[in-house]
C-alpha positions in Angstrom: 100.5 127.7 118.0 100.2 124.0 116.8 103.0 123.9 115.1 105.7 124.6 118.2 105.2 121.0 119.2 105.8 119.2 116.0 109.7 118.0 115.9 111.7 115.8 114.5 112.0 112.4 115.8 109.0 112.4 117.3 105.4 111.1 116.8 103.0 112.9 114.5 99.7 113.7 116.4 97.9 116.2 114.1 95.2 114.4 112.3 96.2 110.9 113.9 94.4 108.4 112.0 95.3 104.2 111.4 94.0 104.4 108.0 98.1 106.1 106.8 99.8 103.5 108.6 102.0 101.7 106.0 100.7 104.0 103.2 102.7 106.2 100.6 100.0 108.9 100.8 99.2 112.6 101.2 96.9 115.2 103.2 96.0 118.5 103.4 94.2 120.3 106.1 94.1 123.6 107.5 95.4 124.0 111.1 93.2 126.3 113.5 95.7 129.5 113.4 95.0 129.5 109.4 98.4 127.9 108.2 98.0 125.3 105.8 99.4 121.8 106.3 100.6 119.0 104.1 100.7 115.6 105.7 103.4 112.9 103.7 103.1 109.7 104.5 105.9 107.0 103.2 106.5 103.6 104.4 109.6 102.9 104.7 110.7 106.5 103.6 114.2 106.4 101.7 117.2 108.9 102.1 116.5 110.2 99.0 112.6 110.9 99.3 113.7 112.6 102.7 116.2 114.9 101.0 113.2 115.7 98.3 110.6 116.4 100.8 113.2 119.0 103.1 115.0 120.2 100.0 113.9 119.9 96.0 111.6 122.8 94.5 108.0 121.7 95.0 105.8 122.4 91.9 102.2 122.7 92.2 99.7 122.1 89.6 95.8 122.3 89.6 93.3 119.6 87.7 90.2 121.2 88.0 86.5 120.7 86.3 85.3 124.1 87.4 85.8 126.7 90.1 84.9 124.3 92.7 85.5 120.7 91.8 89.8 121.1 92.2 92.8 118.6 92.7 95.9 120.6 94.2 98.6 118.5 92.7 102.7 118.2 94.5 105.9 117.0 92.7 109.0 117.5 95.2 111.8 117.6 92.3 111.4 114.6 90.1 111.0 112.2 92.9 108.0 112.5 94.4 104.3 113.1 93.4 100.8 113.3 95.3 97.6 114.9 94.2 95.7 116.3 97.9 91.8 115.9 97.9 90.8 119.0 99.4 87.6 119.9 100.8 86.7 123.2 102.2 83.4 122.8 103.5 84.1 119.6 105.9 86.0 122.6 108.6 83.1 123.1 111.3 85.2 125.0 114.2 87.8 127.3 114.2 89.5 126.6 110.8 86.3 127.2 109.0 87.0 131.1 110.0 90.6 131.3 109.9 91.2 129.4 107.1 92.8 131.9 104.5 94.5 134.2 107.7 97.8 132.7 106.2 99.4 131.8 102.9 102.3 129.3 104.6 102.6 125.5 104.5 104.2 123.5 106.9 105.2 120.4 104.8 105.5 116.8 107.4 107.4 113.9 106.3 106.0 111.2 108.1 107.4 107.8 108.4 104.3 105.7 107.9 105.1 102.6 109.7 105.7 104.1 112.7 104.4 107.5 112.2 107.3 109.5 113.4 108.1 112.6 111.9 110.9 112.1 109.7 111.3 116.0 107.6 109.7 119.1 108.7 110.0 122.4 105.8 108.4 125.4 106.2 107.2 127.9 103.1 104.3 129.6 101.6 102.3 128.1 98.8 102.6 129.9 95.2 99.4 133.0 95.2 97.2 130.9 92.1 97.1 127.9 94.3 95.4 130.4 97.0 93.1 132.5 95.3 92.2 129.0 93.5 91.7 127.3 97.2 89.6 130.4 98.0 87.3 130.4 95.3 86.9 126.6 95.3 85.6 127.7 99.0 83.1 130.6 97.9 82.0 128.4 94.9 81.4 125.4 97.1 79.2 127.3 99.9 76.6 127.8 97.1 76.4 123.9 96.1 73.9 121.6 97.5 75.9 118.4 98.9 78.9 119.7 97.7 81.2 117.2 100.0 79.7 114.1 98.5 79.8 115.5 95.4 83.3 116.5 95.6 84.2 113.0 97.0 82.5 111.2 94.1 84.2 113.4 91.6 87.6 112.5 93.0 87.2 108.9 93.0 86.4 109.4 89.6 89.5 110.7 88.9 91.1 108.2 90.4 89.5 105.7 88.7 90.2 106.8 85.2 93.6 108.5 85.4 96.9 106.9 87.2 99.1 109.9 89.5 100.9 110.8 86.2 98.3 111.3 84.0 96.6 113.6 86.7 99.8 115.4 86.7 100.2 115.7 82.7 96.4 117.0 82.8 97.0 119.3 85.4 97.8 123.3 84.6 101.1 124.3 86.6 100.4 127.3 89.2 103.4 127.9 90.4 106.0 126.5 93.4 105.9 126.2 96.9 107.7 129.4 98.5 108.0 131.9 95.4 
């Protein structure tokens, strides 16, 4: 399993890209056993934003335009807040089968200046988020182009709405490990 190798301390080599160097950022992908994995990326991360990512209640809200054009939004207690761009249909090996095999999340803290792993938490993600992650799958499988589609739509968003206003907009689903 991937995850046996990820520790504390040390370097973070899932998904190693240069473009989250220095960033405040978030990812999620699927890992090839079917767990689901959220990538946070602080520079500089503070005591406090470490605490929140191993320890405050993570709510999760949805912004969505239909069943298959969805933002997964994350606030760890009243600290922290990222909205995760999620694609479905970029997964071309393994994950693209085993991707619902498991409801859990490993959540990363990663220190993005040096990109060491700084938190590690374990938990599942509330049921609405997955049935909403599977159907944005099924939905998306019968849409011509859907990955540039999807792309365009989210820099959309970005464009006209700042983190919070995503997050007002967004209908709450539930928390990380109910």
């Amino acid at each position: 399993m991937e995850l046996k190798s990820l520790e504390v301390g040390k370097e973070f080599w899932l998904f190693k890209t240069n473009k989250m160097l220095g960033k405040d950022c978030c990812v999620l992908e699927v890992l090839s056993d079917g767990i689901f994995c959220v990538s946070v990326y602080l520079n500089n991360m503070s005591a406090k934003e470490k605490k929140a990512l191993k320890n405050d209640i993570i709510r999760v809200k949805l912004f969505r335009d239909s069943d298959y054009f969805i933002l997964p939004m994350f606030k760890y207690g009243n600290n922290l807040e990222f909205s995760l761009i999620f694609d479905p249909l970029k997964y071309i090996d393994e994950r693209k089968d085993n991707m619902f095999k498991s409801n859990m999340v490993i959540v990363v803290g990663i220190e993005s200046s040096n990109g060491v792993i700084e938190t590690l938490r374990y938990c599942n993600m509330p049921k609405r988020l997955y049935l909403a992650l599977m159907v944005q799958r099924d939905s998306a499988s019968k849409v011509d182009g859907f990955s540039e589609k999807y792309n365009k739509w989210v820099n959309d968003l970005y464009r006209r709405y700042s983190d919070d206003e995503l997050w007002d907009r967004g209908v709450y689903v539930g928390k990380m490990g109910e």
